[in-house]
ROTI-799814 format. One record per residue (C-alpha): x, y, z; residue in one letter. Coordinates in steps of 0.25 Angstrom, whole numbers, padded with zeros to 4 digits, always signed. Layout:
// ROTI-799814
XYZa;...
// end
This chain:
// ROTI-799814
-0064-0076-0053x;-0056-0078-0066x;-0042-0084-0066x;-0035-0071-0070x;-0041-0065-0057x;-0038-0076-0048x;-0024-0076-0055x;-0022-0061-0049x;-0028-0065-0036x;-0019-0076-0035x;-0006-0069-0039x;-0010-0057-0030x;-0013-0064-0017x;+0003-0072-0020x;+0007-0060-0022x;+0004-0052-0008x;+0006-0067+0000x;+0020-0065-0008x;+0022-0052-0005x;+0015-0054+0011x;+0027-0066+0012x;+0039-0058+0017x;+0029-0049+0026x;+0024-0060+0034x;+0038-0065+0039x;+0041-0051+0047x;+0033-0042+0057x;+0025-0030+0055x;+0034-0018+0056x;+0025-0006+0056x;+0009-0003+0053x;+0002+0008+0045x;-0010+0015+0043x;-0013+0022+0030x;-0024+0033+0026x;-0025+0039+0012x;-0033+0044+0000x;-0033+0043-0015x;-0042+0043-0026x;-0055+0047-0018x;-0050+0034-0011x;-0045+0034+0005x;-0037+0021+0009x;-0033+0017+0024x;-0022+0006+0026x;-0016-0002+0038x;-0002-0007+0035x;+0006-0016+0042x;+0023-0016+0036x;+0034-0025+0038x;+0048-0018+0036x;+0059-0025+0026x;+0072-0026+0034x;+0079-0021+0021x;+0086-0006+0020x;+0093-0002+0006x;+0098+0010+0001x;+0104+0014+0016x;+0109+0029+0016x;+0111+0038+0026x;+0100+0031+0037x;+0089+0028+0026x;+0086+0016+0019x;+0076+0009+0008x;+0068-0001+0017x;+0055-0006+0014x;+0044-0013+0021x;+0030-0022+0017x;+0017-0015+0019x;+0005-0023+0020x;-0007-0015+0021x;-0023-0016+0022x;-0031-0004+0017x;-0045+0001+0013x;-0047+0010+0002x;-0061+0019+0001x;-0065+0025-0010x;-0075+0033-0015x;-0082+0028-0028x;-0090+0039-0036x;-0099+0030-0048x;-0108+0040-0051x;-0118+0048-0040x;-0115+0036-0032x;-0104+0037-0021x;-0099+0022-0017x;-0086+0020-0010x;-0076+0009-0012x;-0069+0000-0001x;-0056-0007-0005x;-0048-0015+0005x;-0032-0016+0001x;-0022-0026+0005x;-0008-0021+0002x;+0007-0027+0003x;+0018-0017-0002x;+0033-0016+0000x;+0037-0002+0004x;+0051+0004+0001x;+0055+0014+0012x;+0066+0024+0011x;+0068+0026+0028x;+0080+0030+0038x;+0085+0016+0042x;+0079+0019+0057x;+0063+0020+0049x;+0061+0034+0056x;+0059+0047+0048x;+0055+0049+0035x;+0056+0040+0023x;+0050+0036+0008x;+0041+0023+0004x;+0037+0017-0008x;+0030+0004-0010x;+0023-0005-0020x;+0013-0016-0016x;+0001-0026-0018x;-0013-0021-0015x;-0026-0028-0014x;-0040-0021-0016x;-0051-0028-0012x;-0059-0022-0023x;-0057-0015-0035x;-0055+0003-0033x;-0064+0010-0041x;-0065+0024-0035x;-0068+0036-0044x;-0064+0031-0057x;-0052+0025-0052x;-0050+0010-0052x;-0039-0001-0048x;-0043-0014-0058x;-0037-0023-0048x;-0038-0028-0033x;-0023-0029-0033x;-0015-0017-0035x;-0001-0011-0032x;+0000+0000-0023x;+0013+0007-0024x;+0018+0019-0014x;+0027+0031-0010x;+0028+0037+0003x;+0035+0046+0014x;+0033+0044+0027x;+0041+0045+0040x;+0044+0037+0052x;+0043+0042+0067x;+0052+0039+0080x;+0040+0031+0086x;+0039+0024+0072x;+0027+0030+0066x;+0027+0030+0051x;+0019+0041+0043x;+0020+0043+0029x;+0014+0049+0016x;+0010+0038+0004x;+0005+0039-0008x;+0000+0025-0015x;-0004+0021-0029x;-0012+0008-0030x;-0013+0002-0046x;-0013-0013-0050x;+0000-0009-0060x;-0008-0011-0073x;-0013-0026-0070x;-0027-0020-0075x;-0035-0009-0079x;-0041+0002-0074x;-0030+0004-0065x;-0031+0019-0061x;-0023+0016-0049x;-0027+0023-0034x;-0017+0033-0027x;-0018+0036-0011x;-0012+0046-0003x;-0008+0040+0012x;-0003+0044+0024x;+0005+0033+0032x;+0005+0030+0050x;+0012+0019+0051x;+0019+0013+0064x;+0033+0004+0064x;+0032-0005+0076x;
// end
């Protein structure tokens, strides 16, 4: 392995323990399960979140509030390299803080956007499309709504890219619906 790519390894794995530091010191929240599809690709993902104890922007019963999403998720795709049909298998290790625009009780509807680090286990290659990295960003936006019993669904759509580290970088787009459950 060359310097440059135990440089990057290095600098990724400080980054999530950085990033896992402020997660580790409370308890887990809520849990989700996510299903979705993109780019002949289809994705399922457990999630465990820890809510911040921060509210801004408070108006008429709403506030910005946030929370940390650590998440484990399997990607399958559907490689096609001529007459040959092959499928790809990619594990994905996930940490994101999510910004939520909620009523200050976290019941009814509300608005999400995140930005976090992913890890791929191996490199996507799936119809033409390719991620030149292991780490990528995954960004998201969302609406979803909260139930009197604490079921959460919600609607998501997520772009994964590695931000122009390397080339190609065709980046990967999923469609996901949401069950979470806030204990």
């Amino acid at each position: 392995m060359s310097s440059i790519k135990k440089a990057r390894l290095a600098f990724a794995g400080y980054a999530v323990l950085l990033t896992l530091y402020p997660v580790a010191a409370s308890a887990v929240d809520s849990a989700s399960l996510e299903f979705g599809t993109g780019n002949k690709t289809q994705m399922a993902r457990l999630g465990v979140q820890w809510q911040w104890d921060k509210q801004w922007f408070k108006t008429n019963g709403m506030h910005l509030g946030g929370y940390w999403d650590l998440t484990l998720a399997q990607w399958r795709g559907n490689q096609f390299q001529g007459i040959r049909d092959n499928r790809q298998n990619i594990t994905d290790i996930g940490i994101t803080p999510v910004l939520r625009f909620q009523s200050d009780n976290r019941k009814g509807f509300y608005g999400e956007l995140g930005i976090g680090a992913h890890y791929l286990s191996e490199l996507y290659d799936n119809n033409g499309r390719r991620l030149s990295t292991r780490f990528e960003f995954g960004d998201h936006v969302g609406v979803g709504y909260v139930f009197s019993n604490n079921l959460d669904v919600a609607l998501k759509f997520q772009h994964f890219s590695n931000g122009g580290i390397k080339s190609p970088n065709n980046g990967v787009n999923f469609g996901l619906i949401k069950v979470g459950y806030a204990f």
